[in-house]
C-alpha angles and dihedrals in degrees: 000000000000126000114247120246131178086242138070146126143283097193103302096343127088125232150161105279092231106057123174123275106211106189102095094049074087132097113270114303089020087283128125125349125320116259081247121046094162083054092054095049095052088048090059095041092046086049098057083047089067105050103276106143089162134080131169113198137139139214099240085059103116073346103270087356102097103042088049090049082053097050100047095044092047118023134143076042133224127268114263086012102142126204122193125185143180144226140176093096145065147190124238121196092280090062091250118151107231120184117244101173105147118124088254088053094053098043098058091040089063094054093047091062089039084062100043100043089045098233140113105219126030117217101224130008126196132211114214110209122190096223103105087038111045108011117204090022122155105260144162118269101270087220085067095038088050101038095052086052092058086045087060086040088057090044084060091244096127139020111216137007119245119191120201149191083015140139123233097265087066085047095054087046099052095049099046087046118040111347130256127215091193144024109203102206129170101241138148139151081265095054115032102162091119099066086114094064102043086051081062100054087051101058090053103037087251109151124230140222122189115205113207085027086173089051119270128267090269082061102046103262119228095331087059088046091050094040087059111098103212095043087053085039083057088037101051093055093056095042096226137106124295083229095054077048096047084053097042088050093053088049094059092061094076147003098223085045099121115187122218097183100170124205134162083225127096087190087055093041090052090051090048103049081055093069081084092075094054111108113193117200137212090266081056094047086054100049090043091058084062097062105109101236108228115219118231120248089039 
């Protein structure tokens, strides 16, 4: 295990180990504006208020909500304030994600959230791959996805290169071929199946960022997290929440494991940016390996 620290890394750059997740600043099912856009607005700038210099959002987000709500709480944005973003999909008037992953795709998704972010070069950009989600789909070949990104890497577009919902063979690829400054992996002390791939990233100083980092709804989610003896036993000792356990857990995995939890609440973002003053022992250490991990899809 690592000791947990307020700083780490997203590739080169250094950063707050708990970042801002964006996605559900957005209407239900991710869909639309919040009921609340003022609301919004005041969780990302108290975010930034406490530290956070490190938000993970998308275009196809709303779509075209999130980023805009990004851009009229924070800019002109913050030194050292890092936005990553991600392409391959996209959203069609049902609300489907469809995946639109060609190089051309990628390429003008990137200068969508360029524009609506009001920059001219992103920190980080995913690509989001279909191969966790949807094994055996029908994708485009991971040596052109990849190479049109470190085009827009050369054209000074973006600064580093994220690769998501991936297995450890895409990794290695990535890193042997263009460089990545992050992997975006779903990955929680319910659902360790990654594990391979976190070990990767850890061979080679690649952060990570784990996506349902309290376990997805196929897990559970935070109930099944509270309902789990060992994480309240944990929990209660600490007197703090099974969720806050279940992320300080994640954050002792790894030194370069950054957290994005996302909320529409300041009171739960607050509660979330204090996981970094749990310390878990060794006695905790030992109750949490006993958690059973749940697969996800059962």
């Amino acid at each position: 295990m690592t000791t947990t620290t307020h700083d780490s890394f997203l590739g080169d750059k250094p950063v707050h180990r708990i970042g801002f997740g964006a996605m559900q600043l957005a209407g239900p099912g991710v869909l639309g504006p919040p009921a609340d856009p003022d609301g919004a607005r005041a969780v990302l700038r108290r975010a930034v208020e406490l530290g956070v210099d490190h938000i993970d959002t998308a275009q196809f987000y709303g779509p075209d909500v999130v980023n805009d709500l990004i851009r009229e709480a924070l800019h002109p944005y913050p030194e050292g304030l890092r936005l990553v973003t991600k392409v391959g999909a996209e959203r069609d008037s049902d609300g489907n994600w469809n995946q639109a992953a060609k190089p051309a795709d990628l390429q003008a998704q990137v200068e969508a959230n360029l524009r609506a972010l009001d920059i001219e070069r992103i920190d980080l950009v995913n690509l989001r791959r279909q191969e966790v989600d949807h094994p055996g789909a029908d994708e485009a070949p991971l040596a052109d996805q990849l190479g049109a990104l470190a085009e827009l890497r050369d054209a000074g577009k973006i600064d580093m290169i994220g690769v998501s919902s991936v297995g450890v063979d895409t990794v290695r690829t990535a890193i042997e071929t263009v460089g990545i400054g992050e992997v975006q992996n779903a990955f929680s002390i319910l659902d360790r199946s990654d594990a391979p791939v976190l070990e990767l990233c850890r061979e080679h100083g690649v952060s990570y960022v784990p996506y349902f980092p309290l376990g997805s709804a196929f897990t559970g989610g935070p109930a099944a997290l509270a309902a789990d003896s060992h994480i309240s036993a944990v929990a209660e000792k600490h007197g703090v929440s099974a969720s806050q356990v279940a992320l300080a857990w994640l954050l002792a995995q790894y030194d370069r494991l950054l957290l994005i939890p996302g909320t529409k609440s300041v009171g739960h973002l607050e509660e979330n940016m204090a996981v970094m003053d749990i310390e878990l022992d060794a006695d905790d250490h030992a109750e949490l390996d006993q958690v059973e991990p749940v697969k996800v899809g059962i």
